[in-house]
C-alpha positions in Angstrom: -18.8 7.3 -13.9 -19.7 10.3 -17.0 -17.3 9.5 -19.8 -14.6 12.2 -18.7 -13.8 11.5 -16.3 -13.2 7.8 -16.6 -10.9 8.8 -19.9 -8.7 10.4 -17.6 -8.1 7.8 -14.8 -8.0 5.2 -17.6 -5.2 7.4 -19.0 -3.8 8.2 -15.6 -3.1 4.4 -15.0 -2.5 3.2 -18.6 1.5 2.5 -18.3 3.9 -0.5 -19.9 5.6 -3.1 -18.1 9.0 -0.7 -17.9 7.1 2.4 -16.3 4.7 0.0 -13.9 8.2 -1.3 -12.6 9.9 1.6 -11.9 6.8 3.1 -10.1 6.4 -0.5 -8.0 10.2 0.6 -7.5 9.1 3.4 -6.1 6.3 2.1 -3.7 9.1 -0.3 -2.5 11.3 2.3 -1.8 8.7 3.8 0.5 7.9 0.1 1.9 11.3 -0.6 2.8 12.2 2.6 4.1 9.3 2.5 6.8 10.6 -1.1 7.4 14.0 0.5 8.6 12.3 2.7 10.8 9.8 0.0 12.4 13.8 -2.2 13.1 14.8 1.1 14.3 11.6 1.4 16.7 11.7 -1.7 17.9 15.5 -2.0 18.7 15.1 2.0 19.8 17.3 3.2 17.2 18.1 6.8 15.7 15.3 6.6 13.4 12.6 4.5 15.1 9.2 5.0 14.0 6.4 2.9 14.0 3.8 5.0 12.8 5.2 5.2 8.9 5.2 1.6 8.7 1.6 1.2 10.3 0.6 3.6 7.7 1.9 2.0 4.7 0.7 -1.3 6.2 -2.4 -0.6 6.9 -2.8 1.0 3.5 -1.2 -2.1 1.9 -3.6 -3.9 3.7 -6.7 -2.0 3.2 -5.5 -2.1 -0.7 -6.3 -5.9 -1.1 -9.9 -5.1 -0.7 -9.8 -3.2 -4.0 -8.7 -5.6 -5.4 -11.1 -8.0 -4.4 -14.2 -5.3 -5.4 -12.9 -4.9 -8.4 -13.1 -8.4 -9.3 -16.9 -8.3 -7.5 -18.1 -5.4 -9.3 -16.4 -6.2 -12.6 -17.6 -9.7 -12.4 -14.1 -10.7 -13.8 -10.8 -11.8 -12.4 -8.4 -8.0 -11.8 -4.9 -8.3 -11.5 -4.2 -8.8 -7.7 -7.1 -10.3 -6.7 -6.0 -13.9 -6.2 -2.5 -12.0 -4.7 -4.7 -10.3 -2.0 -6.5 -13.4 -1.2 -3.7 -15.7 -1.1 -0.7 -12.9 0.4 -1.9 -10.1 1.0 -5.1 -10.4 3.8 -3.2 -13.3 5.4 0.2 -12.1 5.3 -1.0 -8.6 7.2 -3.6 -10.5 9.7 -0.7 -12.2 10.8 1.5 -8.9 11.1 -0.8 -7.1 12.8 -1.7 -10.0 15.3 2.2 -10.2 15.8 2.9 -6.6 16.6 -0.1 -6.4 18.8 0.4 -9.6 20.9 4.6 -8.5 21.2 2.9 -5.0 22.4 4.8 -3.1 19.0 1.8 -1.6 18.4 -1.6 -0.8 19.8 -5.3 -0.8 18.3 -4.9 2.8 19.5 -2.1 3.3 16.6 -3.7 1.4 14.5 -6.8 3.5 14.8 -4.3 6.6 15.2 -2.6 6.0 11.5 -5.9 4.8 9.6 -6.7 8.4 8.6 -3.3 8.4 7.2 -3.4 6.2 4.8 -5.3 8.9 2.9 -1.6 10.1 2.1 -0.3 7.0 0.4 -2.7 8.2 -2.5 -0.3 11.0 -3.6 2.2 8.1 -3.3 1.1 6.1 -5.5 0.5 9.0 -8.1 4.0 10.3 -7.3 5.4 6.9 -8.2 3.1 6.3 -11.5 4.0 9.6 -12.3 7.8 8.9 -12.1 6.6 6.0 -13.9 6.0 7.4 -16.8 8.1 10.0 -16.9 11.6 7.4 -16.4 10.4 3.9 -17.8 
């Protein structure tokens, strides 16, 4: 990666304890949010959707790997690594086969919402950003 570029996303991500809370605040408050709506799905409430929390999920999910090929391709232990092992894979293989054997969800959403995880990356930055800009 030329030197540039890796001095911004180093500087991008580079945060205290106080500003990396308040944006893991602000994930959750996405995460918990789409957990309403899923209730609300399921029990066919006002607000029911099950795509937002297959989404966030899914992206969740998909997130552990990073983890994991950091640690590979750093050849040293990353924060999150033994979390995504230990919580993360099993904790969502055992989601996902609940909501598909209680017919909640479908592979078809599940291949419907992958594309979307895409937008939990401005997400993220939102909630680094706010991050910063609060802690």
């Amino acid at each position: 990666m030329p030197e540039r570029i890796a001095d911004r996303v180093i500087k991008q991500f580079s945060m205290s304890t106080a500003q990396f809370a308040v944006a893991v605040l602000v994930i959750f408050l996405f995460v918990s949010s789409s957990t309403v709506m899923a209730n609300q799905y399921v029990i066919q409430g006002l607000l029911g959707n099950i795509y937002t929390f297959t989404i966030i999920t899914l992206a969740f999910f998909l997130h552990a790997f990073t983890h994991i090929g950091q640690s590979i391709i750093l050849h040293s232990v990353t924060p999150g690594a033994f979390t995504s092992l230990i919580v993360i894979i099993p904790y969502s293989s055992v989601l996902y086969r609940s909501l598909l054997v209680n017919e909640v969800i479908t592979w078809e959403i599940i291949f419907l919402c992958l594309p979307f995880c895409l937008l939990i990356i401005p997400v993220a930055l939102l909630a680094h950003w706010i991050g910063k800009k609060v802690g």
